[in-house]
Residue, then its C-alpha position, 0 to 999 in steps of 0.5 A: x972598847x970602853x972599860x968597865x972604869x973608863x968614864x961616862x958622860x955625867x948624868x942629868x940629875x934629873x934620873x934622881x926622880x924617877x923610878x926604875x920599879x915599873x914594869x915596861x908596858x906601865x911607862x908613862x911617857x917622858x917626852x912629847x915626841x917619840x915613836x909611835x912604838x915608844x909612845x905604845x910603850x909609855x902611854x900606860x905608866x903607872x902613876x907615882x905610888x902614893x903612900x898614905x900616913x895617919x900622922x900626928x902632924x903634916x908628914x914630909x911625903x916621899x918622892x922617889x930618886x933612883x932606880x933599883x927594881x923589884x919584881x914578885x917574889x917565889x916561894x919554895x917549902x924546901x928552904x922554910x927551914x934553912x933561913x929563919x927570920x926573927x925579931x929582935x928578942x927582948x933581953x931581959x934586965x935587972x936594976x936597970x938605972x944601976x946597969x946603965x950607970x956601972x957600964x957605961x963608960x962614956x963621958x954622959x951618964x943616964x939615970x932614971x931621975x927626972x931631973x937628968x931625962x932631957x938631952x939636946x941631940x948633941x949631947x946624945x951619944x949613940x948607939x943608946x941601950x934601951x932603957x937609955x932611948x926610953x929615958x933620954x927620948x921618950x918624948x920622940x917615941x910614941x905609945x908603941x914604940x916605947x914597948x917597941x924599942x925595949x926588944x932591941x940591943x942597942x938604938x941608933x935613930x929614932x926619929x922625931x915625934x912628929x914623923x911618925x904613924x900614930x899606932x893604933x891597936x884595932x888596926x891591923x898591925x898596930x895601924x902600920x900597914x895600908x889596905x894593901x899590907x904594904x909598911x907605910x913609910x914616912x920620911x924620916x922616920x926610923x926602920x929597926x932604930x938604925x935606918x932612917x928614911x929618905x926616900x922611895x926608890x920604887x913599889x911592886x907587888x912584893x912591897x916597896x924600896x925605900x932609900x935610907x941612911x944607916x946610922x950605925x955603919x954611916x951610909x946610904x943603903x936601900x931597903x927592900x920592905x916586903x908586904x906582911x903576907x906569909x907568901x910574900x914571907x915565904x917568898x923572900x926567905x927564897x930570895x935571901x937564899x939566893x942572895x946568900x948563896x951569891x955572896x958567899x961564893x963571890x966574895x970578892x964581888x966579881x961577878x957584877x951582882x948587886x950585894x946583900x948587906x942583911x935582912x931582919x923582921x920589922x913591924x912584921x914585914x922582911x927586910x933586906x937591906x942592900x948596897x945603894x947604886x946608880x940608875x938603871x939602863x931603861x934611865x940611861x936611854x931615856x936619858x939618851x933620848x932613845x936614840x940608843x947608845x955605842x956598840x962598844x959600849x953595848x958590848x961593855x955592858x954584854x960582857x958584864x951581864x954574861x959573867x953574871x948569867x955564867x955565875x948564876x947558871x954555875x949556881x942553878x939559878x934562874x934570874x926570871x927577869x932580866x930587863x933594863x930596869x934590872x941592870x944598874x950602873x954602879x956609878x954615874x960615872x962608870x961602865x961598870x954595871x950590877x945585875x939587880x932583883x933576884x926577887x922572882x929567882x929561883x933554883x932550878x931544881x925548886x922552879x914553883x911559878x910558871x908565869x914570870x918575866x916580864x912580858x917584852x923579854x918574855x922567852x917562848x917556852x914561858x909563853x908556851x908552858x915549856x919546862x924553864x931553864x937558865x937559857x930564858x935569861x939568855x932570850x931576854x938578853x938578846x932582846x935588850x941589847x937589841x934595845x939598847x942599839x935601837x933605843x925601843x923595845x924588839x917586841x912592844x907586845x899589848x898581851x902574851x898573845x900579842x907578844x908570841x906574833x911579835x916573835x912569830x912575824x920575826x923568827x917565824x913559826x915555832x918549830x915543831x920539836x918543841x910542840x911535844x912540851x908546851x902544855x899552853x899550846x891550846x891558848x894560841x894554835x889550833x893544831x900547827x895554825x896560829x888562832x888569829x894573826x891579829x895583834x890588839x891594835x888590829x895590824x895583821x902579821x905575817x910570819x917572818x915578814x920582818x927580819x931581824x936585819x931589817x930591825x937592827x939596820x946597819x948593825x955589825x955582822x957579828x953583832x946580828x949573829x950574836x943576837x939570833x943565836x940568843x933568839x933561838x926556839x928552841x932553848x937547848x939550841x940557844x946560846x949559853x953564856x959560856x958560849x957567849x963570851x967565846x962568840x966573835x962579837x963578843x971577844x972582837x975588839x975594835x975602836x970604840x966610838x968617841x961619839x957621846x953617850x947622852x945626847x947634849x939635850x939631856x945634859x944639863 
């Protein structure tokens, strides 16, 4: 059995360059031989997001390196009011050049005085008030900055001239965001005048990731940068809820979800900042060619996500997209996994969308218009471990239709008890009889012609029990976490293999 501290084999750097933002069916595909259903998989990826600058000069552009996703957000009136979220308030200042002189007690000392308004970076010591920025850097501000900056206590990071947007008032937002109201990011420049900005780790509906370097606590962090809509406003207020309420009753970090740091309004954008971790479980197979890795160290990572899905289910929260992409290693090097992106999550009590998760560990009752609960995160992890044992997706489908005969042609016809709830029924049946048992590709299925014994050949008997019971109809009938870390396979401990993890094509 490996241990969560147990050592991996090292990473190929090359995870550095990708993204783990993008849903399954947009996957470009990463290598020339694959199968057929991983090629179906691939062939669709989006292409790197670009981001566009109106620059003074030729910007260095952003390339993304790691994997952090992020999904659509969820709004919710009932916690508008509970979490605000302001801009800085400018202080208001008499005397200046006397205040900074008579308080500050560093070796340097700023007046208003031309004479004295240059300072090699070496010499600057930060943090810097205002008034002390405007001076002593006012040449890498521009325009709107030099307004900007008097709104903010203290300065640690401005950046440099030449790495900036050149604002423009008849824009919308000052000429800050894109057509699609997303921040324009542009590497090395500053976020709130503590950040600076390294590199894009991924883009969603919601907005973007971006990797930065905090000057003022002195590491790496990420930052999610939400688009400037008040839905998308609202929507995060309800993620910072959920965020803040996993913090404050985890504070010991034990229970394997990722950790917000904070969250302000910049620019008319929110932002939450987070801890920076290692790549996702959708790198680790590619990484591993596909070929899927150990059951001890499928088991390693079942264990880890249980706790978690014990916690948020203890809490009434609904993760909404539990995949791949969404369990990140903590460390290269370690076992040790995080649950990430609680962007499309959700109390139960204040459930709003009916369209969430993606579509390859989609639950029946979203597919069906059942009422949700937390047992939809219980189906889509059944279909990752078996995903993480095979190496490709249990259910590929092309279109919500396609993926309901996916499931049908393994679990066969959904049973009749859960009818009664599913307001979307019309969309597939007419009355019990399937509409069509065509999948877009034109391959006919059969109800229950392939087993899920067939698809996870040679696999552990407790393992194959383990998956059906999270496979289940029926959501009340499904297994729970708690039941979950009772189950055989679960609390079975046998040898783990000494096989390697990554393949050696994939190491350097």
């Amino acid at each position: 059995m490996i241990s969560n501290n147990e050592s991996l084999p090292k990473l190929d750097e090359s995870h550095k360059d990708t993204s783990s933002f993008l849903s399954p069916t947009s996957r470009k595909s990463l290598q020339k031989k694959t199968t057929k259903t991983s090629q179906k998989r691939l062939k669709t990826k989006r292409s790197d997001p670009k981001i566009s600058t109106d620059p003074v000069k030729k910007k260095p552009s952003l390339k993304k390196n790691r994997s952090t996703k992020i999904s659509s957000l969820l709004s919710s009136p009932k916690v508008s009011s509970k979490i605000q979220i302001t801009s800085p308030v400018a202080r208001v200042r008499k005397n200046s050049s006397k205040l900074i002189a008579n308080t500050s007690n560093r070796s340097l000392k700023f007046s208003l005085s031309p004479k004295n308004s240059y300072l090699s970076p070496e010499e600057i010591e930060y943090p810097l008030k205002p008034v002390q920025a405007l001076n002593v850097l006012k040449s890498e501000l521009n325009s709107y900055e030099k307004g900007e900056v008097l709104k903010y206590s203290e300065v640690y990071f401005v950046g440099t001239i030449n790495n900036k947007i050149v604002p423009k008032i008849e824009c919308e937002n000052h000429g800050y965001d894109d057509p699609h109201t997303d921040y324009l990011l542009v590497k090395r420049d500053h976020i709130a005048y503590r950040y600076e900005i390294l590199s894009l780790l991924g883009k969603g509906s919601f907005g973007q990731v971006c990797e930065c370097f905090d000057h003022k606590k002195k590491e790496k962090v990420a930052i999610k940068v939400i688009k400037n809509k008040p839905k998308f406003h609202q929507q995060a207020r309800i993620e910072i809820k959920i965020l803040q309420t996993m913090r404050e009753c985890d504070p010991d970090d034990t229970k394997h979800i990722i950790r917000m740091k904070n969250y302000f309004m910049f620019r008319n954008h929110v932002c939450i900042t987070f801890e920076l971790i290692s790549v996702n479980l959708y790198e680790f197979l590619r990484l591993n060619s596909f070929e899927g890795i150990s059951p001890s160290l499928i088991k390693c990572f079942a264990k880890q996500v249980l706790i978690s899905l014990q916690y948020t289910k203890k809490l009434d929260i609904v993760h909404c997209d539990l995949k791949p992409e969404n369990i990140l290693l903590v460390n290269p090097q370690k076992a040790t996994i995080k649950l990430i992106d609680f962007g499309s999550s959700c109390f139960v009590p204040e459930r709003l969308h009916t369209y969430i998760q993606s579509r390859f560990y989609r639950a029946p009752e979203i597919i069906l218009g059942i009422p949700y609960t937390p047992a939809i995160d219980m189906w889509s992890l059944g279909c990752i471990l078996v995903e993480l044992q095979t190496g490709q997706p249990l259910w590929p489908g092309e279109s919500e239709f396609d993926q309901l005969l996916y499931i049908i042609s393994t679990l066969g016809m959904p049973p009749q008890e859960i009818f009664p709830l599913a307001c979307r029924k019309s969309l597939f049946f007419d009355g019990t009889s399937l509409k069509t048992t065509k999948l877009l590709c034109g391959k006919i299925i059969v109800p229950s012609g392939n087993q899920l014994s067939d698809v996870i050949k040679g696999c552990d008997s407790d393992f194959l029990n383990f998956i059906e019971k999270c496979l289940e109809w029926n959501p009340t009938k499904r297994l729970t976490p708690d039941e979950a870390l009772s189950h055989p396979w679960v609390k079975s401990q046998k040898p783990s293999s000494k096989s390697s993890i990554i393949s050696k094509k994939s190491l350097p």
